[in-house]
Every structure is written in structure tokens, then in C-alpha cells.
C-alpha positions in Angstrom: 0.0 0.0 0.0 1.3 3.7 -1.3 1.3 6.3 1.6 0.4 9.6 0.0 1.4 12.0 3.0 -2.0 13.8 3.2 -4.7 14.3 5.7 -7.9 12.3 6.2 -11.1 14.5 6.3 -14.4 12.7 6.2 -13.3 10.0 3.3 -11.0 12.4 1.4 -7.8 12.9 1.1 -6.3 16.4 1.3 -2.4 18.1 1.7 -0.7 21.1 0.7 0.4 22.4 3.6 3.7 22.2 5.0 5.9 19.3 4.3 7.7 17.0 7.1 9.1 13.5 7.4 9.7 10.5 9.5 12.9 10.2 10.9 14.3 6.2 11.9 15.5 6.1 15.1 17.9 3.2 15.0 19.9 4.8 12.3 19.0 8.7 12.3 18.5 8.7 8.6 15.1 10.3 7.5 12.9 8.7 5.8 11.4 9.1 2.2 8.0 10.1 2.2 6.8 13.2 3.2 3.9 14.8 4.9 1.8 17.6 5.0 0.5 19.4 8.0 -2.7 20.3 8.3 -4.0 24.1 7.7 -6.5 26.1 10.1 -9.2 25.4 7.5 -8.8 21.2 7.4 -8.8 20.9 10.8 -12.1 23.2 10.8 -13.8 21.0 7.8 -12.8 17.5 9.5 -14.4 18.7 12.9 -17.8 20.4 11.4 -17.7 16.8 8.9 -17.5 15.1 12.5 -20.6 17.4 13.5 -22.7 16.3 10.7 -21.8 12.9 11.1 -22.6 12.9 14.8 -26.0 13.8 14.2 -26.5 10.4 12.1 -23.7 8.1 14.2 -24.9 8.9 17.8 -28.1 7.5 17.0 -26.7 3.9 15.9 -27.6 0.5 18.1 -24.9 -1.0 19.9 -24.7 -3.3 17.5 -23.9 -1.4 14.5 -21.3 0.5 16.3 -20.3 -2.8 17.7 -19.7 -4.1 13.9 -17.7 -0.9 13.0 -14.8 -1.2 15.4 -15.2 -5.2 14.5 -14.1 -4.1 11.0 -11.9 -1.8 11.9 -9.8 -4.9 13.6 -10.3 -6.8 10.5 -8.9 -4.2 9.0 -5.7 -3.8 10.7 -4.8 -7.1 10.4 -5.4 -7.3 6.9 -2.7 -5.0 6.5 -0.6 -7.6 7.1 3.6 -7.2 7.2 3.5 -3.4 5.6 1.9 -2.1 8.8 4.6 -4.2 11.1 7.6 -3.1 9.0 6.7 0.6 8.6 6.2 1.0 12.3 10.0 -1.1 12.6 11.5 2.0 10.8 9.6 4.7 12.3 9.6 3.8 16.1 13.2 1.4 16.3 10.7 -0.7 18.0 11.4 -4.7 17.3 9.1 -7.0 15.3 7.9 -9.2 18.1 6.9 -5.9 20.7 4.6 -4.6 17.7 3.1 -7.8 16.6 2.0 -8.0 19.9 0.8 -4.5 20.2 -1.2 -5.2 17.2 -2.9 -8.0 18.4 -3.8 -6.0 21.7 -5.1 -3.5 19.7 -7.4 -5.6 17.9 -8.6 -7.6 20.9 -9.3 -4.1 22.4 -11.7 -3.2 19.9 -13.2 -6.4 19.8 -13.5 -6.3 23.7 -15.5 -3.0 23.2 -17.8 -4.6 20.5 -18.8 -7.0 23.2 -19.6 -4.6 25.4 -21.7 -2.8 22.9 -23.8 -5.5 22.0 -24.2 -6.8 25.8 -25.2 -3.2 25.8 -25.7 -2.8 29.9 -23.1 -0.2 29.9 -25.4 2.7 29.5 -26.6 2.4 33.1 -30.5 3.0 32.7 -32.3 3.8 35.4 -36.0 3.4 35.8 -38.0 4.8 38.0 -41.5 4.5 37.0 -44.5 6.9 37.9 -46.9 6.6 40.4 -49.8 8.8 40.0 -51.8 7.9 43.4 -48.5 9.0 45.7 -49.4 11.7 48.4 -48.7 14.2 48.8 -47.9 14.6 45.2 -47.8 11.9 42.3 -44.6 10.3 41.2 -43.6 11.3 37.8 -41.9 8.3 35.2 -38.0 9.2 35.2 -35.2 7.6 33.1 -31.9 7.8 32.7 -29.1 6.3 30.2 -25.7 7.1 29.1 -25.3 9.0 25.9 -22.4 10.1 24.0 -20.7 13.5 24.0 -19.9 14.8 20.3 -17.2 14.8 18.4 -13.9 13.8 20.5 -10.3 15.0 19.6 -7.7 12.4 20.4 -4.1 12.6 20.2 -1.7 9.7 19.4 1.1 9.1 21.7 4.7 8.0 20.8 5.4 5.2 23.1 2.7 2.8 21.4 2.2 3.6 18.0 -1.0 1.2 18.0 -2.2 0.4 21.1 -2.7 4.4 22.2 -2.7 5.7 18.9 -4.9 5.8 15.9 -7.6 3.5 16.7 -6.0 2.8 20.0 -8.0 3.0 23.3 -9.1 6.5 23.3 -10.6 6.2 19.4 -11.8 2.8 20.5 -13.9 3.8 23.6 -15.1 7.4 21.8 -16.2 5.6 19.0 -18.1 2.9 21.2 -19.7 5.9 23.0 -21.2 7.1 20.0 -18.9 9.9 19.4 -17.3 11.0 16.4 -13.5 11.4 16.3 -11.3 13.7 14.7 -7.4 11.9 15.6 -4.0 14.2 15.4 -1.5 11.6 14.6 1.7 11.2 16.2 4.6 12.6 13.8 6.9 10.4 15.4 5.2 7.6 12.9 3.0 9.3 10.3 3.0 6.7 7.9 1.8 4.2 10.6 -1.1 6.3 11.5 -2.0 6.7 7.4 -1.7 3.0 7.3 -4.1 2.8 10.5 -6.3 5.6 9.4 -6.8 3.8 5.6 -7.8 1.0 7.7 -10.3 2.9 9.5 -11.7 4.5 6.7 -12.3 1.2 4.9 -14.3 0.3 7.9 -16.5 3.0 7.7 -17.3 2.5 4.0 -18.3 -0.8 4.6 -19.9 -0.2 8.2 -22.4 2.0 6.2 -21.4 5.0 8.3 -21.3 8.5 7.8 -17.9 9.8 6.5 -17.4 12.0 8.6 -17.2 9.7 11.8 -13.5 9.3 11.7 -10.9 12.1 10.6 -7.2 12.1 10.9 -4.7 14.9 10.6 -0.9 15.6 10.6 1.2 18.1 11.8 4.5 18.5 13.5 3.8 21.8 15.1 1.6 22.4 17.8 -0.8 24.7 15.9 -2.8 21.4 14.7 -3.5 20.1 17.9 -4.4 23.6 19.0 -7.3 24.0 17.0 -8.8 20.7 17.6 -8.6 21.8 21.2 -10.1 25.4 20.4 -13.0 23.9 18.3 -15.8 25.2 19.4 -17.8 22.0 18.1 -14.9 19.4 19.6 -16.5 17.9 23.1 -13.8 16.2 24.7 -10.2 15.9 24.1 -7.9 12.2 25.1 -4.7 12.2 25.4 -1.6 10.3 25.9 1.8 12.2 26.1 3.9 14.2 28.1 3.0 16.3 31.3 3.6 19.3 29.5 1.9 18.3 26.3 -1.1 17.2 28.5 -0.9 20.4 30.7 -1.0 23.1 28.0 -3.9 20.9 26.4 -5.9 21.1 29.7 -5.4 24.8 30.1 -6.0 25.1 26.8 -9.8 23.4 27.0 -10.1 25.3 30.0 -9.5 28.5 28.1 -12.7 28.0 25.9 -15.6 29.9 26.0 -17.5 26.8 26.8 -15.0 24.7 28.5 -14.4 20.9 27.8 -13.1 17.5 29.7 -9.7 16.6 29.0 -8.6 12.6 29.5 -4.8 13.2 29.7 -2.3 10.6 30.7 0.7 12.4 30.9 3.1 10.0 33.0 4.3 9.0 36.0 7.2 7.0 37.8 5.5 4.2 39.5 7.0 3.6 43.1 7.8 0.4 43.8 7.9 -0.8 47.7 9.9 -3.2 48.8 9.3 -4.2 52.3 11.6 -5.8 54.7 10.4 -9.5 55.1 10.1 -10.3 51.0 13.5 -8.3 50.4 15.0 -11.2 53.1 13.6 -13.7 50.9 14.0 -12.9 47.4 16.9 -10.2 46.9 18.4 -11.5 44.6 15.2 -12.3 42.3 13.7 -8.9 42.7 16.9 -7.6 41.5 17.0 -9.2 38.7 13.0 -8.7 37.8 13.0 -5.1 38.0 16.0 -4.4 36.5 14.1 -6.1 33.4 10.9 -4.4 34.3 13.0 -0.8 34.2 14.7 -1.9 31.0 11.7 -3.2 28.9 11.0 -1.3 26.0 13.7 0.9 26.8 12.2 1.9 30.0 9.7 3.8 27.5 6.3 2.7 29.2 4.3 5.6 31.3 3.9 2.4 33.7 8.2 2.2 34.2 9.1 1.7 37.8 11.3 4.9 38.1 11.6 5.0 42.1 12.4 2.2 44.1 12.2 2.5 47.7 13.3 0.3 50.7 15.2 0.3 54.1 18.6 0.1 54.9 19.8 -3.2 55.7 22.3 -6.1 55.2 19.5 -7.6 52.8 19.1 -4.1 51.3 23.1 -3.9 50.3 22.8 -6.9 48.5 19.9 -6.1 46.7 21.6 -3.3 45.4 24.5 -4.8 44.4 22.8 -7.7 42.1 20.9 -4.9 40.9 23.2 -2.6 40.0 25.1 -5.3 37.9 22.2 -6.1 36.1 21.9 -2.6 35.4 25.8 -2.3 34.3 25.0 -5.3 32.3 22.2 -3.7 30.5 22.9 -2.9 27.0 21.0 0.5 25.6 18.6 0.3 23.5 17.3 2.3 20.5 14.2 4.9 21.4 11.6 6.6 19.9 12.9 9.3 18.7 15.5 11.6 18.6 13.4 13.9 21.3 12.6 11.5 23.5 16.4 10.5 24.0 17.7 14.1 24.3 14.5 14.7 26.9 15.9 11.3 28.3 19.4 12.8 28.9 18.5 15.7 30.3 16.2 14.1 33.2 19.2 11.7 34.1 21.3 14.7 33.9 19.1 17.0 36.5 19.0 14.2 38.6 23.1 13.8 38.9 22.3 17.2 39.5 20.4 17.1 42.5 22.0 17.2 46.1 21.9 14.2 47.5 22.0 12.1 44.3 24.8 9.6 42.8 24.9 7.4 40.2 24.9 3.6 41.3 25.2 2.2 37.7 25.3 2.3 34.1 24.3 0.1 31.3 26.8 -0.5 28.0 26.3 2.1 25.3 26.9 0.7 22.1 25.5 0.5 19.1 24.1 3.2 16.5 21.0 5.4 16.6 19.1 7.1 19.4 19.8 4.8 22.2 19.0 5.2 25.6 21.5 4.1 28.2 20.2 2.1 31.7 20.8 4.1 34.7 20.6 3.2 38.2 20.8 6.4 40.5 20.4 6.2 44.5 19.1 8.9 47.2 18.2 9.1 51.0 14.9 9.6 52.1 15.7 12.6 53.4 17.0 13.9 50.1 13.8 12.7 48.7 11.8 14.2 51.2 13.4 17.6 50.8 13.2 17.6 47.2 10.1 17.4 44.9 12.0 17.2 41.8 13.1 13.7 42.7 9.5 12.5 42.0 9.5 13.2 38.4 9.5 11.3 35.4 12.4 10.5 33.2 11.4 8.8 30.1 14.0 5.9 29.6 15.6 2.9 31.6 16.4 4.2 34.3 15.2 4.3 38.5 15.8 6.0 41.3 16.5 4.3 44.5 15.3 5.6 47.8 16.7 4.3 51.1 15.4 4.8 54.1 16.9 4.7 57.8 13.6 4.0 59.6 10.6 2.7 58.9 8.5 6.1 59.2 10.7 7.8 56.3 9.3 5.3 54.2 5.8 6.1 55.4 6.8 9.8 55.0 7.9 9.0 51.8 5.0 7.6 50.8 2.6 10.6 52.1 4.5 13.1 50.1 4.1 11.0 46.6 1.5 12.9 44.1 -0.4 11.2 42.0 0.7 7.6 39.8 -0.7 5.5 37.5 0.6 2.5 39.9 2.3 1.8 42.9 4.1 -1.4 43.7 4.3 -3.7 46.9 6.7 -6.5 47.0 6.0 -8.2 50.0 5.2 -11.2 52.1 1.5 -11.6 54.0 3.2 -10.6 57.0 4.8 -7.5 55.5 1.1 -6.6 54.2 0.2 -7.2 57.8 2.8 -5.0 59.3 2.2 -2.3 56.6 -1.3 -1.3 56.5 -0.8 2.0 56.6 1.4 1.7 53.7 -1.6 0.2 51.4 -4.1 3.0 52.9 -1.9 6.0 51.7 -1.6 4.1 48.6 -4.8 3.6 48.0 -5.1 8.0 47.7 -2.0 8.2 45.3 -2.6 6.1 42.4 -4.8 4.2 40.1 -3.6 0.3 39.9 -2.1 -1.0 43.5 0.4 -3.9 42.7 1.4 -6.6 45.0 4.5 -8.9 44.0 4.3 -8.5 40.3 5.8 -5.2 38.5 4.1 -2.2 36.8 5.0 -3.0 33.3 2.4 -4.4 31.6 -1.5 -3.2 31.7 -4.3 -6.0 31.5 -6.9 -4.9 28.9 -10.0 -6.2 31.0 -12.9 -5.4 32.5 -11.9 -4.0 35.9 -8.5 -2.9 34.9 -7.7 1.2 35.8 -5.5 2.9 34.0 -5.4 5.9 35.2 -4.6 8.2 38.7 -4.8 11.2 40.6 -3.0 14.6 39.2 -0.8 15.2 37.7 -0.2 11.5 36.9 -3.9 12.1 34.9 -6.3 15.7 34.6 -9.2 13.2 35.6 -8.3 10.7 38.3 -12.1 9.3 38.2 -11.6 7.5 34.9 -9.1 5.1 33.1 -7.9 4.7 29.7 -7.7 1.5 29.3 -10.0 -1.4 29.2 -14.1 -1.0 28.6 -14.5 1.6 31.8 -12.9 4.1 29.1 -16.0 4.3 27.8 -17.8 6.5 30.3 -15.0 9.4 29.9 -17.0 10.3 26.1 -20.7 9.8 27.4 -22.7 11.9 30.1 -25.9 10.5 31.8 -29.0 12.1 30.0 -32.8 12.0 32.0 -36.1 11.7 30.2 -39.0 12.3 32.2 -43.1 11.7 31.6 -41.8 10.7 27.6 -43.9 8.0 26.1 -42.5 4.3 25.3 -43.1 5.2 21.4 -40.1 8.3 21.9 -37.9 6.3 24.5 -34.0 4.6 23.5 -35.0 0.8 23.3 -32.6 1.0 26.4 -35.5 2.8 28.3 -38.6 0.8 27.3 -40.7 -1.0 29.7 -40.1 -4.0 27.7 -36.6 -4.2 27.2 -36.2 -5.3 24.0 -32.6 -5.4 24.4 -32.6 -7.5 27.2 -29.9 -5.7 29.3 -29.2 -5.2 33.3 -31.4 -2.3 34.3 -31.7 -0.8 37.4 -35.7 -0.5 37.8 -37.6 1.4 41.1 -33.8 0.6 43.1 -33.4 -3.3 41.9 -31.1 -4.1 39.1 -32.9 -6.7 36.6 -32.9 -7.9 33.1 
């Protein structure tokens, strides 16, 4: 399949704008085919195409919707090896990680078919009239899930499937009944075309309106902008930085009519190692989280970037098996040339900080943009005293915190913002002796871990993906699994309407046959 470069708005194909191109990160070189950035006026036509279409799309069973992102999975895989080997050149990332990405991706949107055509998701709520109730009669009120409007989402680096173009956010809009209008990553532009074709063959032969899926390019932050500034754009996702995901929340915030922003913008994932379990397995933890930090180059937002424990006998050995697996850790190519420098930097300001040295460094051959494995240490009380020490750096690489007492790591704990996970490597009896530990926990992050590691998210049912600012803008929702649905839908009433005028969610006789709750009872 020929990539043409150009923008997809509603079915067409348009481009004249500005010309960029993909760069490959494993040798530096650029790569042949260019793009063109979106203007002002196609990012304006591909969000009022997304209007129109929502008008039609919005009012589509489950079960059409449902046979959409079906297709849409078909799709992808029909693409076959092209789609595996562009991705190779335009992220560095190897053939086995993004065969698998591809398949999650795929299982993703065939998870949220079934949940469309299950179709208890929308939460009705009946409550049904009584006209003989004293003082006053009981009116008939219902309530249901509906979807937003048109949704802006933005691809993210790190997975060029799995959270970009028909990745979760696109997935979980589109199963709401929203319309999308996607800025691709320019990390991997032809990826996203080849996704996006993909997509808009889906469409055609899902019988939907054109304008339900968009996708535009751009390398500056103008595009993104003015999908953000939209005054017809409902909702925004996002996967990326904290200062891409910042200046996009302020941004929405801005508007005259303001909007929610879903943005995932990082997060480094304290891990806990407690005293009795750290006796028993040193040496294997070692060795498992010095692979969890290296995976993927350390390039996961779920990368366990602090490790903190207490001084000991059992903690000086720990360390030492870990920092040779560290030392022993060759670097590895990453995304882009960004993401490396930005990766430099962090390690960089933390040799900076007072307090911190550097335990260990991986091997650094080898061509491209490659990210060496660091292992840096700290006190408690240097952590304690400085907030900078929390923050993410993108890359393979932790930060070990030791603490003299037990209460430091409790203090440590209390002063941690908000994560996506936190990580207890314990035995029972550890659990036992630190309950407080779990209960302060429990406020600073979206996915509590016990004796596994952060890398790696479960697409399921009761997975969250997600935590309290400024690990995410919204720390009620997460982006990934079927739950993501709810962040593109808002709970709508109808009262006193007759059956004839009611969603087929709402009628007395449930043609759908889904869980409702009816007058406080939940039935089918």
C-alpha cells in the first residue's frame, strides 16, 4: 500500500500544507516520504464533517457500532507485514513488541464490541411513575448514558497502536457514539495513514457516515491547537507528556465553553519493597525489576522509576545484584530523537540534585538514538526535601530511595503525588505489618500492585489505568479497558416521555434485554 502524505477529512484525502518527514530512530537517517501538515481550515472542515456525522452516528444500536470497530480490527490485520515493518523504521521498536501491540489493539476493539452489543453499559435507570403518591404523584424518570460529540484524540509515541490511531481512546469514543477527529503522532506518520486507511475502509463498509473518523498531521503544535479550540470538539484524550497534557488542559479550560480533557501524561511508579520479602528474594527482585525498568527501553508511562526500601544487610545486597544487572544492560534504540535528548536531560538534573549519585550504568553501544540504563540512589531525606526527585524521566532508568527507619518510608510515601501504579513487594506478613502503607496508597494512584511489576497493563474489565493529578487531569476515569468508555458519554434524564419516543434502552419491555436498574433493583 502507497502512503500519499496527506490528511484524512471525512473519506477524502487532502495536503498542501507544510511538508515534514519520518525520521528512523535506529539509524537517524530520514525517511522518504513526506507529509503535509494540516492548515487552520482542514482541521475546521474535518471537525464540522464530524458534526454532521454525529447527528446520524450517535443514534446507531450497539450493535452497529459494535460491527464498526469489528471491522476496523479486520482491517488492521489485513494489512498484514506493511503495517509491522513501517512501524520497525519509524519507532526502532522490534518485530515481536509490535506484533503484539497489534494484536492487543485488535482484541481491544473487539472487547468494546462486546460490550456494545451486551449493551448494559449505558446504566438505565427506571423509575416508574406513580400517579396515586401523596402528597404529590410520582412522575416516570429515566436515565441512560449517551455520547458527547465529536472527541479529539491525540496519538502518543510510546505505542504507535495500542494508544494511537484506533488505540484506546478512538476505540472507547467511537463505542460511546462519538465522532473522532485523531491528530496523529509525527513520530510515525505513515503508521497512522496505514491505521487511518484501515479505519476509513471500515467506515465504508460499516455504512457509516464519512465524517465519523478524521485524521490529521502536523509537526507543530498549531494542529492540535485548533482541535482543542474547536468550538464543536467535546472532549479531548490524550496520551503524552505532562507538558503536552498540561498546556492541552489549560487550553480546553480556556474556551468559551469549557471541555473535559482525559490526559495521561506519566508517571514513575514507586515500587515498595518491604523488609520480610526483600529477606527472601533479593536477589530475584533484582533481577525482575532491573528487566521491568529496561523493557522497551524503559519507554512505558507504567516504568518503575523509584524504588524505595530500608537500609539493611539484605538491602546492600539487593543493590548490588541490581546494579550489575543494570551495568549489564545494554542500551537500546528509542523513539525518537526527542525522547532520547529529553531522556538525557532528566538523568542529567538528577546527577544534579544534592543528594543524588549514580549507582550504575548500562553498556552504550551500538548506533541510533539509544537510551542508556541508569541506576541512581538517594536518602529519604533527600527525597523528602526535594520534589524534583518524583518526576518522570522517560527511559531505563530508576531511582532508589533508602530509608533509615521505617516512618521515612511512610513519610515517603505521604509526600508522593499522584501515579498510575504503585508497587508492593511483600510477604503476608509484610502486608500485615504495613497497612498504613496500602491505605496511603490507595489515595496516590490508580492500579495497587502486590508482588508483580508495573509493566504491563491487562486490557479487561476492571482494569484502571489511570490516577490522581498530575499523573492524569481526571483521576475518576481510566484509559484502558471498557471503563474508558464513560470518559465520552454523560448520563441524560427523560421524564413523563412516552414508550413510542424512549431509546429501546429505556422501554418497559426491554427489547434489548440488558441489566437495568428498575424502582432501586437491578434486573434484566
Amino acid at each position: 500500500m502507497e502512503l500519499t502524505g496527506k490528511n484524512f477529512i471525512a473519506g477524502q484525502r487532502t495536503g498542501s500544507g507544510k511538508a515534514f518527514q519520518a525520521e528512523n530512530p535506529a539509524t537517524g537517517k530520514m525517511l522518504e516520504q513526506s507529509f503535509y501538515e494540516a492548515s487552520q481550515k482542514e482541521v475546521d472542515e474535518a471537525v464540522h464533517q464530524a458534526e454532521d456525522a454525529f447527528n446520524d452516528y450517535n443514534k446507531k444500536s450497539g450493535k452497529q457500532r459494535a460491527d464498526l470497530l469489528e471491522a476496523i480490527a479486520d482491517e488492521i490485520i489485513a494489512l498484514g507485514d506493511v503495517l509491522i515493518q513501517r512501524c520497525m523504521e519509524e519507532t526502532g521498536l522490534p518485530e515481536a513488541r509490535l506484533t503484539g501491540e497489534r494484536g492487543r489493539t485488535v482484541n481491544q476493539l473487539k472487547l468494546f464490541a462486546q460490550v456494545l452489543r451486551e449493551g448494559s453499559w449505558v446504566n438505565a435507570r427506571i423509575d416508574l411513575a406513580d400517579p396515586d403518591r401523596k402528597p404529590l404523584p410520582k412522575p416516570d424518570v429515566r436515565s441512560m448514558y449517551r455520547p458527547l460529540g465529536p472527541v479529539g484524540i491525540f496519538g502518543a509515541s510510546n505505542f504507535p497502536f495500542a494508544f494511537s490511531v484506533a488505540g484506546g481512546d478512538t476505540a472507547s469514543a467511537l463505542a460511546a457514539g462519538c465522532t473522532v477527529v485523531v491528530k496523529a503522532h509525527p513520530a510515525h506518520p505513515g503508521t497512522c495513514e496505514l491505521i487511518a486507511n484501515a479505519i476509513q475502509r471500515a467506515v465504508e463498509k460499516s455504512n457509516m457516515p464519512a465524517g465519523t473518523f478524521s485524521m490529521v498531521q502536523g509537526q507543530s503544535t498549531d494542529v492540535g491547537l485548533a482541535i482543542v479550540r474547536h468550538p464543536l470538539i467535546k472532549a479531548i484524550g490524550f496520551t503524552g507528556s505532562f507538558r503536552g497534557g498540561k498546556a492541552i488542559f489549560d487550553e480546553a479550560n480556556k474556551r468559551t465553553v469549557p471541555i473535559p480533557v482525559y490526559a495521561e501524561m506519566g508517571s514513575t511508579n514507586p515500587v515498595f519493597i518491604l523488609p520480610g520479602v526483600l529477606k527472601e528474594k533479593r536477589e530475584a527482585i533484582a533481577k525482575d525489576l532491573a528487566a521491568s525498568v529496561t523493557q522497551g527501553v524503559g519507554q512505558f508511562c507504567t516504568n518503575p522509576g523509584l524504588i524505595l526500601l530500608q537500609q539493611s544487610e539484605d538491602g546492600k545486597a539487593f543493590k548490588d545484584t541490581l546494579s550489575g544487572s543494570m551495568a549489564g544492560s545494554a542500551a537500546g534504540v528509542m523513539l525518537s530523537a526527542g525522547i532520547r535528548s529529553n531522556y538525557e536531560r532528566g538523568i542529567e538534573k538528577l546527577k544534579g540534585a544534592t543528594g543524588v549519585t549514580v549507582v550504575a550504568r548500562g553498556k552504550s553501544e551500538g548506533e541510533g538514538y539509544r537510551g542508556v540504563p541508569s541506576l541512581l540512589e538517594a536518602t529519604a531525606d533527600s527525597f523528602l526535601k526535594d520534589h524534583t526527585l518524583e518526576e518522570e524521566v522517560f527511559g531505563p532508568s530508576t531511582l532508589m530511595i533508602t530509608a533509615s527507619t521505617r516512618e521515612e518510608i511512610i513519610r515517603a510515601a505521604e509526600k508522593l503525588t499522584g501515579h498510575l501504579t504503585a508497587t508492593i513487594l511483600g510477604t503476608e506478613k509484610d502486608l500485615e505489618d504495613y497497612k498504613d502503607l496500602i491505605a496511603i496508597l490507595e489515595q496516590k494512584v490508580g492500579r495497587l500492585i502486590f508482588n508483580g511489576y508495573p509493566t504491563g497493563v491487562e486490557v479487561c474489565h476492571s482494569v484502571v489505568h489511570g490516577g490522581p493529578y498530575p499523573a492524569t487531569t481526571d483521576s475518576r476515569t481510566t484509559s484502558v479497558g471498557p471503563a474508558a468508555i464513560f470518559r465520552f458519554a454523560r448520563p441524560v434524564c427523560y421524564q413523563n416521555f412516552p414508550q413510542t419516543m424512549l431509546p429501546d434502552e429505556l422501554k418497559n419491555n426491554n427489547p434489548l434485554g440488558i441489566w437495568r436498574m428498575v424502582n432501586g433493583e437491578m434486573k434484566r
